[in-house]
N, CA, C and O atoms as a Tripos MOL2 file, in Angstrom:
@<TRIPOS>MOLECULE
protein
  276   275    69     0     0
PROTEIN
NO_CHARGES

@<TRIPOS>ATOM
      1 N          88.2840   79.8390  117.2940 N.3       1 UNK1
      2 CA         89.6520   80.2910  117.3150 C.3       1 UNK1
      3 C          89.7160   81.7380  116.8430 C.2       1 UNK1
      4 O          89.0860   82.1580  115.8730 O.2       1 UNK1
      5 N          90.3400   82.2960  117.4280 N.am      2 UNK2
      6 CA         90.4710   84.1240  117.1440 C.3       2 UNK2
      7 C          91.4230   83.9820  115.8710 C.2       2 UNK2
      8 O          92.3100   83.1440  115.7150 O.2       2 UNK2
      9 N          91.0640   84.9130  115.0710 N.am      3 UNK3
     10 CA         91.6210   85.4170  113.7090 C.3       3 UNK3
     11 C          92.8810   85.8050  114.1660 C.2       3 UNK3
     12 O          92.9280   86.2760  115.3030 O.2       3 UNK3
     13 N          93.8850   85.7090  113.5390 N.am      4 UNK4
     14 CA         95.5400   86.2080  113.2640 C.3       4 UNK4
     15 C          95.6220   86.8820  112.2930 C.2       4 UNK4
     16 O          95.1460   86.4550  111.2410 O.2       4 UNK4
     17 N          96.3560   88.3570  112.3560 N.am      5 UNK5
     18 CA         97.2410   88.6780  110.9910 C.3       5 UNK5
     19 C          98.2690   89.2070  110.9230 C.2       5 UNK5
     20 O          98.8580   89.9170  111.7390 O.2       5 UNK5
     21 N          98.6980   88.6610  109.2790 N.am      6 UNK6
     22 CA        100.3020   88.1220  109.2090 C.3       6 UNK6
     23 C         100.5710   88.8270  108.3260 C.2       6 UNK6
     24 O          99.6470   89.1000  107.5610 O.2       6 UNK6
     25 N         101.6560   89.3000  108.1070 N.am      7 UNK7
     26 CA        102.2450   89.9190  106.7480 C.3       7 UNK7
     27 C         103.1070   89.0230  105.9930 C.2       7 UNK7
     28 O         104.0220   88.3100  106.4040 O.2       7 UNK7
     29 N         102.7210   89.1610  104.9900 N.am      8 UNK8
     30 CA        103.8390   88.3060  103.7420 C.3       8 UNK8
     31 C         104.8950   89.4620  102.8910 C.2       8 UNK8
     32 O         104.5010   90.4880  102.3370 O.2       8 UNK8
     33 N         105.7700   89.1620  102.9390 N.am      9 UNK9
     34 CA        107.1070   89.5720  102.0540 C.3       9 UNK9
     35 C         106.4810   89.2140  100.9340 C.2       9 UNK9
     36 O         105.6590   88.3230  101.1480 O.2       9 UNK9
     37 N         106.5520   89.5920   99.7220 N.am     10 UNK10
     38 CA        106.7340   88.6940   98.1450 C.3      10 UNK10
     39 C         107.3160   89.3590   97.6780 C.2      10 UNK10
     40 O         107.2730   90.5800   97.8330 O.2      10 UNK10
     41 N         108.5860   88.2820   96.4180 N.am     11 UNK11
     42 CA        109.6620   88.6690   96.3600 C.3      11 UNK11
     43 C         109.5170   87.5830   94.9920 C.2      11 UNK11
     44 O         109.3320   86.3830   95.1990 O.2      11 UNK11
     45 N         109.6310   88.1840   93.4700 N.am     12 UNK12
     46 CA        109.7080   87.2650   92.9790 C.3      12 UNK12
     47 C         110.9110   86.9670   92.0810 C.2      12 UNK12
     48 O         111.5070   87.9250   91.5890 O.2      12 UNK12
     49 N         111.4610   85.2730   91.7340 N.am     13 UNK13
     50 CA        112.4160   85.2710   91.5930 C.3      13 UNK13
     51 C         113.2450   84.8410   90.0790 C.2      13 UNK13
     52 O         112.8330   85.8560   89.5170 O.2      13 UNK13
     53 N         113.6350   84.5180   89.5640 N.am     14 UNK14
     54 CA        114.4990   84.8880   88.1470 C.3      14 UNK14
     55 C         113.7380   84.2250   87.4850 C.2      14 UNK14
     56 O         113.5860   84.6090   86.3250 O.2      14 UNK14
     57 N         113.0700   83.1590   87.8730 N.am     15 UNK15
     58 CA        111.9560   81.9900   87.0200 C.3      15 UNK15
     59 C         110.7160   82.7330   86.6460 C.2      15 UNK15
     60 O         110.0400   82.4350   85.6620 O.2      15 UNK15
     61 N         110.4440   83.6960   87.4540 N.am     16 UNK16
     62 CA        109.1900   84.1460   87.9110 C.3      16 UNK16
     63 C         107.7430   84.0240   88.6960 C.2      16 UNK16
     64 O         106.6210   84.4910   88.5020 O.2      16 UNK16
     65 N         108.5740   82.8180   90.0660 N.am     17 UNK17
     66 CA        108.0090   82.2290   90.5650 C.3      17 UNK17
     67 C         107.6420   83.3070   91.7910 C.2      17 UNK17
     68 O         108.3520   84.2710   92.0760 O.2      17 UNK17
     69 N         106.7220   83.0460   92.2820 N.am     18 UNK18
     70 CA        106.2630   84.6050   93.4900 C.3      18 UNK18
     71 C         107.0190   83.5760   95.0210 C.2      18 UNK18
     72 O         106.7800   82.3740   95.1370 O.2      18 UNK18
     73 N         107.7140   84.1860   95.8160 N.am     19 UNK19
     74 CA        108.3250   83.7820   97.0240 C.3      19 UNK19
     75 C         107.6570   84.6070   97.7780 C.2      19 UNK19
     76 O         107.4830   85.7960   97.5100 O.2      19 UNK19
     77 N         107.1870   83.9510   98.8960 N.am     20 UNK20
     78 CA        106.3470   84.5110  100.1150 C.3      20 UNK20
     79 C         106.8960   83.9270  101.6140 C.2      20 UNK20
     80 O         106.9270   82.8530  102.2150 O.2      20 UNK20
     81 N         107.2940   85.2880  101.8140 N.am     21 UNK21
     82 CA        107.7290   84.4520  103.1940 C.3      21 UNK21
     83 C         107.0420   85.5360  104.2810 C.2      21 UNK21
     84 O         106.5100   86.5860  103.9200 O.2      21 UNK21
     85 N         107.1590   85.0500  105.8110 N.am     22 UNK22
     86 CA        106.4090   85.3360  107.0270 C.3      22 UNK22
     87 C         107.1400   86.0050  108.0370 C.2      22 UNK22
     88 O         107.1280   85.2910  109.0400 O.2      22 UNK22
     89 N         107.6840   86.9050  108.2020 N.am     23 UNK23
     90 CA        108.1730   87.5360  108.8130 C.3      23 UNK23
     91 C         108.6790   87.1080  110.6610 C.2      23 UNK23
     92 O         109.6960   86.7460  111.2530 O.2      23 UNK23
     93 N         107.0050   87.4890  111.0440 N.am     24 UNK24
     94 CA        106.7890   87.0240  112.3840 C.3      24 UNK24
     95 C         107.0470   85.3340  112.6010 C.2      24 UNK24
     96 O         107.4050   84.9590  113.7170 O.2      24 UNK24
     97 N         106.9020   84.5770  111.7720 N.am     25 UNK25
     98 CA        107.3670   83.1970  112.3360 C.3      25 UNK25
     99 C         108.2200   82.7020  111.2550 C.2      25 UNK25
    100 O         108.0070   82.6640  110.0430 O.2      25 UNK25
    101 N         109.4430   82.2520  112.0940 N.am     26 UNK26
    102 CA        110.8320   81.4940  111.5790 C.3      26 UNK26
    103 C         110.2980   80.5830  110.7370 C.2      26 UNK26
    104 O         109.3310   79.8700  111.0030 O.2      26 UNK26
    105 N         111.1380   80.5950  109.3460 N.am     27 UNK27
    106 CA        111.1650   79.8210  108.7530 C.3      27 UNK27
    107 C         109.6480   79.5700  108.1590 C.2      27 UNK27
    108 O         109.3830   78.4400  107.7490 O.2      27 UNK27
    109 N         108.8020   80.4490  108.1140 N.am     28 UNK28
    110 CA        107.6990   80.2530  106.7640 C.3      28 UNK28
    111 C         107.6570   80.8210  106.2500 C.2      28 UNK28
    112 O         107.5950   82.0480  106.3190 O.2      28 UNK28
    113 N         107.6840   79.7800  105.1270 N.am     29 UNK29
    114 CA        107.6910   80.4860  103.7560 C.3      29 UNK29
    115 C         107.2390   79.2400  102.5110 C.2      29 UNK29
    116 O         107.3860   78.0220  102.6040 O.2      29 UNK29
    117 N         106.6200   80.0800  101.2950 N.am     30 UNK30
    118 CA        106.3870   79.3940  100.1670 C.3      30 UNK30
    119 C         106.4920   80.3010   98.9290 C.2      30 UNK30
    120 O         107.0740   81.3540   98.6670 O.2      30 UNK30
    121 N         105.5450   79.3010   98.1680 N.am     31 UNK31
    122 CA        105.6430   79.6720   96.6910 C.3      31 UNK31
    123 C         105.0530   79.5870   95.8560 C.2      31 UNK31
    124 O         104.9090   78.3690   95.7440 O.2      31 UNK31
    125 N         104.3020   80.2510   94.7360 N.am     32 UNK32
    126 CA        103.5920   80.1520   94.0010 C.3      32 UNK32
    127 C         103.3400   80.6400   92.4830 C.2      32 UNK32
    128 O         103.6840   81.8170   92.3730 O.2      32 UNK32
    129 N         102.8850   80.1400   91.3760 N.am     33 UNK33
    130 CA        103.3090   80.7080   90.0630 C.3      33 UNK33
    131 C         102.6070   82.1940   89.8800 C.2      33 UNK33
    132 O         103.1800   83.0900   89.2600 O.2      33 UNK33
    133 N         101.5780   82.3250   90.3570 N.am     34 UNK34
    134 CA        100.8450   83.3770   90.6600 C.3      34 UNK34
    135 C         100.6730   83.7240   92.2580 C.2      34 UNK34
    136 O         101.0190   83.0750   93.2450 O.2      34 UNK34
    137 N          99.8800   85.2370   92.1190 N.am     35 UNK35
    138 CA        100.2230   85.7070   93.6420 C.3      35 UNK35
    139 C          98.6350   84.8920   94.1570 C.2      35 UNK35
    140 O          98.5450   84.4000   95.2820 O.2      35 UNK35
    141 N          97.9760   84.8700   93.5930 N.am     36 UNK36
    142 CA         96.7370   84.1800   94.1010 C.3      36 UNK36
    143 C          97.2480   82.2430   95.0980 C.2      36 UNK36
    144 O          96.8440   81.7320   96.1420 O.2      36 UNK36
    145 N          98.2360   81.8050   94.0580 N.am     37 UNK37
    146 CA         98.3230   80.5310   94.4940 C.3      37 UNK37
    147 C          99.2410   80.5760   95.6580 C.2      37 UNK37
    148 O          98.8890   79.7580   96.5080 O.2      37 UNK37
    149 N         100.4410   81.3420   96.0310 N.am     38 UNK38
    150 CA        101.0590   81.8540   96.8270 C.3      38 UNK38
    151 C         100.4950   82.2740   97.6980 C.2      38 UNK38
    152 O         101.1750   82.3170   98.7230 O.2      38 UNK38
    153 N          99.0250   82.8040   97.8360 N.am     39 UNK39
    154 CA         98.4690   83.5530   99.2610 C.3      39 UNK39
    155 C          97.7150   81.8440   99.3690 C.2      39 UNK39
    156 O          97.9150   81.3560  100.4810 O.2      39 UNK39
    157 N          97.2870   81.3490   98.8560 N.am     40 UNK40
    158 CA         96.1190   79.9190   99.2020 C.3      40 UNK40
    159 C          97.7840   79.3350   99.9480 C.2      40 UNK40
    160 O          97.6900   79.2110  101.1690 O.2      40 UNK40
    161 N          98.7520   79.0970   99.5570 N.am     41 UNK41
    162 CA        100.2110   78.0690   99.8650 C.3      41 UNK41
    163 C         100.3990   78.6730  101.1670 C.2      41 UNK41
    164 O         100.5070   77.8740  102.0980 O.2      41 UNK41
    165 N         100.4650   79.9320  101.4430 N.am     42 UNK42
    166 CA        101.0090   80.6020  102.4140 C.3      42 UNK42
    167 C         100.0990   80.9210  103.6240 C.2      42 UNK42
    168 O         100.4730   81.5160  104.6350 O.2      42 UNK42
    169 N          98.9830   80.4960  103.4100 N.am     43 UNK43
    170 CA         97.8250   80.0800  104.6490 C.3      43 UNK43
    171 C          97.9990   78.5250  104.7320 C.2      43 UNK43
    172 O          97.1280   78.2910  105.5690 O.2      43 UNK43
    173 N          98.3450   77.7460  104.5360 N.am     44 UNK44
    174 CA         98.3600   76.7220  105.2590 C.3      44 UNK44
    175 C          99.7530   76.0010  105.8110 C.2      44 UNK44
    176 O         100.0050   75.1210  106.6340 O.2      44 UNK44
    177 N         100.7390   77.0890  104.6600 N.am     45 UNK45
    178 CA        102.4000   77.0010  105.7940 C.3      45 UNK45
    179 C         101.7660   77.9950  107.0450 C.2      45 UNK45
    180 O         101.9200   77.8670  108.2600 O.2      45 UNK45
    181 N         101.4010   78.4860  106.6850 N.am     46 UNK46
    182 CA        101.2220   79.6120  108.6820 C.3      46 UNK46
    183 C         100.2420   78.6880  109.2650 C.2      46 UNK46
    184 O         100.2910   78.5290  110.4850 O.2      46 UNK46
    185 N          99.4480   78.1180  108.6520 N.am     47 UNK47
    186 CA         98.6730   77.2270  109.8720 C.3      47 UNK47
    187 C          99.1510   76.4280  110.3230 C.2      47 UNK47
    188 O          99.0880   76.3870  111.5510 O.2      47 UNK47
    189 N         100.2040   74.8980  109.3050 N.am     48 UNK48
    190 CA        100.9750   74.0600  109.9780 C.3      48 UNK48
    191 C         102.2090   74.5670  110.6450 C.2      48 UNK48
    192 O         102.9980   73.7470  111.1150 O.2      48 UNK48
    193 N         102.4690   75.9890  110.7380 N.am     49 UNK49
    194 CA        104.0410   76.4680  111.6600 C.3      49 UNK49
    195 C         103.1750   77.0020  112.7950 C.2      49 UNK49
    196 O         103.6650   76.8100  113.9080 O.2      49 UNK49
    197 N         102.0090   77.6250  112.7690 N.am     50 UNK50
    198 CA        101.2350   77.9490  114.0210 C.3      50 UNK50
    199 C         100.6880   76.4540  115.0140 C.2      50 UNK50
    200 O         100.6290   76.2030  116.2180 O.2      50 UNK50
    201 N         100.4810   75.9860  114.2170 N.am     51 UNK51
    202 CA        100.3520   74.0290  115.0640 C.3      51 UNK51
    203 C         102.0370   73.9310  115.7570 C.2      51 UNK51
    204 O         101.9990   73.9990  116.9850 O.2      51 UNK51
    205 N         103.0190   73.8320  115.3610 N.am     52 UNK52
    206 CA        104.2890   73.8240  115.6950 C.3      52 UNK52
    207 C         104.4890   74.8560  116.9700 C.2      52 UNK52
    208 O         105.0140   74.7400  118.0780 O.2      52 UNK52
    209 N         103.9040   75.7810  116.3630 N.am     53 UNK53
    210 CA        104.2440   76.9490  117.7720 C.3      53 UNK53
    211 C         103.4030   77.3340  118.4180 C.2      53 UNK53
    212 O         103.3440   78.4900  118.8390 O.2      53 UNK53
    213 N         102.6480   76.5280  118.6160 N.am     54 UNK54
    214 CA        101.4200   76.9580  119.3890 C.3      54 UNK54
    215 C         101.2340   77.5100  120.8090 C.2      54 UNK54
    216 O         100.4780   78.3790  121.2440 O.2      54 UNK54
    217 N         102.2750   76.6350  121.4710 N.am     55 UNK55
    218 CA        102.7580   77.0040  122.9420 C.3      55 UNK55
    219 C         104.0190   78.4690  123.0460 C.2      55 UNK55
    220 O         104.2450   79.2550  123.9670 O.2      55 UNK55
    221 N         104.5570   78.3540  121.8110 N.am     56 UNK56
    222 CA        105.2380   79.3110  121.8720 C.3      56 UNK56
    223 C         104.8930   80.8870  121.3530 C.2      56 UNK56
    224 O         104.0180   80.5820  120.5430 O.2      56 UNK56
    225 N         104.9450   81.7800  121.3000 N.am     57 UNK57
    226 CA        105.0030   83.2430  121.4320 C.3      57 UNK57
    227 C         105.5220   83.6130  119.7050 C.2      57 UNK57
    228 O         106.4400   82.9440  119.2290 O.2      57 UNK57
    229 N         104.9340   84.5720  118.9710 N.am     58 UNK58
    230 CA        105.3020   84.9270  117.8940 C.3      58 UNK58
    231 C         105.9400   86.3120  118.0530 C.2      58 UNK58
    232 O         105.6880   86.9980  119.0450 O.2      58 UNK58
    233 N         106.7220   86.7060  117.1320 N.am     59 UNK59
    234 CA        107.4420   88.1110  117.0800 C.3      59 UNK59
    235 C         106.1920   88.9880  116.6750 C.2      59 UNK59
    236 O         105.1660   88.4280  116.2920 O.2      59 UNK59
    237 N         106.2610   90.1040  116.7440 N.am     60 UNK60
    238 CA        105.3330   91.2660  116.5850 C.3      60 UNK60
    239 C         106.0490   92.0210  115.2230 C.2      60 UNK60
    240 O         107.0480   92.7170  115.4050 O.2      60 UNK60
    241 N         105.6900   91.9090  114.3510 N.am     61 UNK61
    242 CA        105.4190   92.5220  112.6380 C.3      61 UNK61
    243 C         105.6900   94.6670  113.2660 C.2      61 UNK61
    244 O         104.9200   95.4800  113.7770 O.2      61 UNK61
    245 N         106.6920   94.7100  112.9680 N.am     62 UNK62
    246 CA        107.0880   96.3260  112.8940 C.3      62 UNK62
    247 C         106.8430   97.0030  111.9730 C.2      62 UNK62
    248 O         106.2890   98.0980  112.0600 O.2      62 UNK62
    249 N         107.3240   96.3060  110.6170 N.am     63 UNK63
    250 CA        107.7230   97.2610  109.1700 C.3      63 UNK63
    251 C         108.7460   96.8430  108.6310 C.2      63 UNK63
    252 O         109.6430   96.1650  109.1320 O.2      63 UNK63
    253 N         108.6170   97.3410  107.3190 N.am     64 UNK64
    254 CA        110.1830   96.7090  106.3410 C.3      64 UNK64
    255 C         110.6440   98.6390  106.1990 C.2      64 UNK64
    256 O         109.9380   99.6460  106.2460 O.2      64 UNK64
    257 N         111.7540   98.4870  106.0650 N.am     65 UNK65
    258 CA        112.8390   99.4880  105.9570 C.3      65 UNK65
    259 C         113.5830   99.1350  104.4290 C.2      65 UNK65
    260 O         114.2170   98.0910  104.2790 O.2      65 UNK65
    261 N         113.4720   99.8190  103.6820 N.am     66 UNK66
    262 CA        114.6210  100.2060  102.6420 C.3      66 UNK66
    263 C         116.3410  100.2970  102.7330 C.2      66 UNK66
    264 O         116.6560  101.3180  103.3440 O.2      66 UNK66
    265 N         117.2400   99.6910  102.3960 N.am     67 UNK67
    266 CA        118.3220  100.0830  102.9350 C.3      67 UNK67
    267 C         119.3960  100.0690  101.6240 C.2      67 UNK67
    268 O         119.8560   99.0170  101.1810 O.2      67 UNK67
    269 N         119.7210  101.4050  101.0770 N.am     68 UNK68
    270 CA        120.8000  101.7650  100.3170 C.3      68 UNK68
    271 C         121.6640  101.5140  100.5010 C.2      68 UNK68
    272 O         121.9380  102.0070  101.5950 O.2      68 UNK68
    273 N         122.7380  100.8030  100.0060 N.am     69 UNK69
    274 CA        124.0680  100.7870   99.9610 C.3      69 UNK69
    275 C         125.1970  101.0680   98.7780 C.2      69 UNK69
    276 O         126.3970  100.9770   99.0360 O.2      69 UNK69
@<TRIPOS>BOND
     1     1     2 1
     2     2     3 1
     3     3     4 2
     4     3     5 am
     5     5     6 1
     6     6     7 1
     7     7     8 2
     8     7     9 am
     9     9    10 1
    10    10    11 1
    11    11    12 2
    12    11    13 am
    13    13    14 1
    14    14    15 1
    15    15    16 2
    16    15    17 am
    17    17    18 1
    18    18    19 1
    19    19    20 2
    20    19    21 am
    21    21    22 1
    22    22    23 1
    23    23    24 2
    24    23    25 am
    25    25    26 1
    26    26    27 1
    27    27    28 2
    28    27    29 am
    29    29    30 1
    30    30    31 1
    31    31    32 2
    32    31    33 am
    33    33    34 1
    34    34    35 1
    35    35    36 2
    36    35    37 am
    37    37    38 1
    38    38    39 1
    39    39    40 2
    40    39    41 am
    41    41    42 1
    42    42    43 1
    43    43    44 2
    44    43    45 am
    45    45    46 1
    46    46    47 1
    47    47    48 2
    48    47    49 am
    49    49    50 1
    50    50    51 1
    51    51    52 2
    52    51    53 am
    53    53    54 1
    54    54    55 1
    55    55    56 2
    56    55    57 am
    57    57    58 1
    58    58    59 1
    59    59    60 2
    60    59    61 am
    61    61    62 1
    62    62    63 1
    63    63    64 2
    64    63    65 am
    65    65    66 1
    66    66    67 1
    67    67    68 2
    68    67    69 am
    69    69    70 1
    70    70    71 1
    71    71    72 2
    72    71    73 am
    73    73    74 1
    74    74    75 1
    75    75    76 2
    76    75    77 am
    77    77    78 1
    78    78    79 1
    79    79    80 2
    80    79    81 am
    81    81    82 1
    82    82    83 1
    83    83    84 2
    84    83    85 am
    85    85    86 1
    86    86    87 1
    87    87    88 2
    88    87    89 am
    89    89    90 1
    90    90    91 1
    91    91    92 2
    92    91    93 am
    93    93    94 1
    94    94    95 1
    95    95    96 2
    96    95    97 am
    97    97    98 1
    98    98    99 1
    99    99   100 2
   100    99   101 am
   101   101   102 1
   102   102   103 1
   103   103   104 2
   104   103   105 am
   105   105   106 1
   106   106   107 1
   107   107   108 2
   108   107   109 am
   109   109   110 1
   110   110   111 1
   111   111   112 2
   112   111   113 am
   113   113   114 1
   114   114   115 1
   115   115   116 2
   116   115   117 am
   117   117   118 1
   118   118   119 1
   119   119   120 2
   120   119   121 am
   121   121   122 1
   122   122   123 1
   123   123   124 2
   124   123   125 am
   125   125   126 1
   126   126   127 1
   127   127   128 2
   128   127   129 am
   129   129   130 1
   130   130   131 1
   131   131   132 2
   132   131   133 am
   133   133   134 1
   134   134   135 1
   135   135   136 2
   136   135   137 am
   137   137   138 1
   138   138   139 1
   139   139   140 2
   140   139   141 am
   141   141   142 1
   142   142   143 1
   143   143   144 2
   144   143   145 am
   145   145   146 1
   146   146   147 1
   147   147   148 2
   148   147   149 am
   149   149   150 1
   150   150   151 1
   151   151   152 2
   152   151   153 am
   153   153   154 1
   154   154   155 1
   155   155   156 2
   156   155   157 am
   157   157   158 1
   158   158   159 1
   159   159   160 2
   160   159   161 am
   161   161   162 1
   162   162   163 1
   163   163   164 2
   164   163   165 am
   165   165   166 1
   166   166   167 1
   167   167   168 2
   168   167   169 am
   169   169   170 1
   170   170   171 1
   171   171   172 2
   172   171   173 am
   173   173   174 1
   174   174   175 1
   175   175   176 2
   176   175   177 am
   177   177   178 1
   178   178   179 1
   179   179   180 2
   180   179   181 am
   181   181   182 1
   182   182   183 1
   183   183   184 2
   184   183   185 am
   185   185   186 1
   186   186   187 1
   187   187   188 2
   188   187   189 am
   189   189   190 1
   190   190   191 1
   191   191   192 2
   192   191   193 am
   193   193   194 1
   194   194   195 1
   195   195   196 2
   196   195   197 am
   197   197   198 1
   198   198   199 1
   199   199   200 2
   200   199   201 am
   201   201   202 1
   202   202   203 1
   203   203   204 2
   204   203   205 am
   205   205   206 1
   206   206   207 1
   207   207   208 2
   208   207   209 am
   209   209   210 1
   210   210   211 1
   211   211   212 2
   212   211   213 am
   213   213   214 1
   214   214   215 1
   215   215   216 2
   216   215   217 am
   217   217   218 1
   218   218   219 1
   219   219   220 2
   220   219   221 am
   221   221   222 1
   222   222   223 1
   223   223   224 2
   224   223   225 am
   225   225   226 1
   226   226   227 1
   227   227   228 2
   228   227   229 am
   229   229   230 1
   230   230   231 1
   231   231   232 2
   232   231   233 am
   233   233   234 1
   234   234   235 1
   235   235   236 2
   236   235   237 am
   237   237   238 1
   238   238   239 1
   239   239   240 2
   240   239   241 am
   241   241   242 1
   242   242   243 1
   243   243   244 2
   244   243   245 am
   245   245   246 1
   246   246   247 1
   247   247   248 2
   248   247   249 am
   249   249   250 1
   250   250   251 1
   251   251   252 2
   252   251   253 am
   253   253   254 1
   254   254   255 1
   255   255   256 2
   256   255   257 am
   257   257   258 1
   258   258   259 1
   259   259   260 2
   260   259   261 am
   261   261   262 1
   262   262   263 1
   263   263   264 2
   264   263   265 am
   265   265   266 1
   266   266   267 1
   267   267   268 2
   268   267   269 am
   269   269   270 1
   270   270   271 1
   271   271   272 2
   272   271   273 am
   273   273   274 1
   274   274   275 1
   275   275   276 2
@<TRIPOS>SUBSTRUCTURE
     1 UNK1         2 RESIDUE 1 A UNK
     2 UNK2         6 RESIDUE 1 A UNK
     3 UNK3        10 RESIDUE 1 A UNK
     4 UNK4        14 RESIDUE 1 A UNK
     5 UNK5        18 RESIDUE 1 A UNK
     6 UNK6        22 RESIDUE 1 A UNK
     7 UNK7        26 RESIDUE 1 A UNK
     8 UNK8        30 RESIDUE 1 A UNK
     9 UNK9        34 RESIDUE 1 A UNK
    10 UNK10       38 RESIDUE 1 A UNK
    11 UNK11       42 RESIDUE 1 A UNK
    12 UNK12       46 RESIDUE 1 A UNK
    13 UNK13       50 RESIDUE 1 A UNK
    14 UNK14       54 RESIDUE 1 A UNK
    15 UNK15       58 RESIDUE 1 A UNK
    16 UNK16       62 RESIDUE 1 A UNK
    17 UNK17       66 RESIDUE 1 A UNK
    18 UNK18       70 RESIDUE 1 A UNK
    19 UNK19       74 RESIDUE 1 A UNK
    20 UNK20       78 RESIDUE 1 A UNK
    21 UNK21       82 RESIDUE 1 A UNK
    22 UNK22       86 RESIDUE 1 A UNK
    23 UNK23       90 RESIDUE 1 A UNK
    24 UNK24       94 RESIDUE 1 A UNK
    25 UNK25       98 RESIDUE 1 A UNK
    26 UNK26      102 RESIDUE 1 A UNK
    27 UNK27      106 RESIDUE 1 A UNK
    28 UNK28      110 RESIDUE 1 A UNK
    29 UNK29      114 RESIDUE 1 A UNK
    30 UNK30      118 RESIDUE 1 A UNK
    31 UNK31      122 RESIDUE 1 A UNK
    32 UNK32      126 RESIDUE 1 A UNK
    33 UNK33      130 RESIDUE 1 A UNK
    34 UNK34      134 RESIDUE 1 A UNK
    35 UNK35      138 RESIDUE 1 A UNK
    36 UNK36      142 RESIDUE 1 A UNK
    37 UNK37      146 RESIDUE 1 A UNK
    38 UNK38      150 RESIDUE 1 A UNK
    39 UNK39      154 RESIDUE 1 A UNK
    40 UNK40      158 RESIDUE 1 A UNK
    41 UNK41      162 RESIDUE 1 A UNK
    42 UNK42      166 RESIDUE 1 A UNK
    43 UNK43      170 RESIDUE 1 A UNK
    44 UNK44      174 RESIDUE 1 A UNK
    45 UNK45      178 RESIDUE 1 A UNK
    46 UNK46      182 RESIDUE 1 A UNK
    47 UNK47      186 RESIDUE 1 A UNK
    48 UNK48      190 RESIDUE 1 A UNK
    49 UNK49      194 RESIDUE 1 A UNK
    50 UNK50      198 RESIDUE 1 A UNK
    51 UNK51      202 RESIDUE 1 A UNK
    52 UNK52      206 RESIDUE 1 A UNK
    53 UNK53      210 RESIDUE 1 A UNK
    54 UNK54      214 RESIDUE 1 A UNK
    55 UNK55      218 RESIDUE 1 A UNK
    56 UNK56      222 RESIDUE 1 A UNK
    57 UNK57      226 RESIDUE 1 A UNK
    58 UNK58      230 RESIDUE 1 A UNK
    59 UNK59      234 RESIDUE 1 A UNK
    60 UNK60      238 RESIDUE 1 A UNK
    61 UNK61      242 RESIDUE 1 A UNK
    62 UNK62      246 RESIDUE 1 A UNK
    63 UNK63      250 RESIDUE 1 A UNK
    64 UNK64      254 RESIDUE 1 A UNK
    65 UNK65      258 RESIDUE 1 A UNK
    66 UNK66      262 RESIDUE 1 A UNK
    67 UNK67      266 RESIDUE 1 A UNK
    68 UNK68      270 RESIDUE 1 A UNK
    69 UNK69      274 RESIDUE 1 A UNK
């Protein structure tokens, strides 16, 4: 199987739990107390959402933008 790569968001939240989510595919995302356990969590949500979408087509990863308001 050919290698994939994915970018993760992390974003952590008032607990101080690390949130990782996937940009290119809807709806993955996890979590972890450390960023180490969060990258092991967040390879096998992208593998079971890549089983899910397998037939289907992923978005293409652009960039994150800053936005002031």
């Amino acid at each position: 199987m050919k290698s994939k790569e994915f970018y993760v968001v992390i974003e952590r939240d008032e607990d101080g739990i690390y949130v990782g989510e996937v940009p290119q595919i809807k709806a993955c995302y996890s979590q972890g107390e450390t960023i180490d356990e969060l990258m092991q969590n967040i390879r096998e949500v992208i593998e079971m959402c890549l089983e899910e979408l397998e037939e289907q087509s992923t978005t293409e990863f652009i960039g994150i933008q800053r936005v002031v308001v």
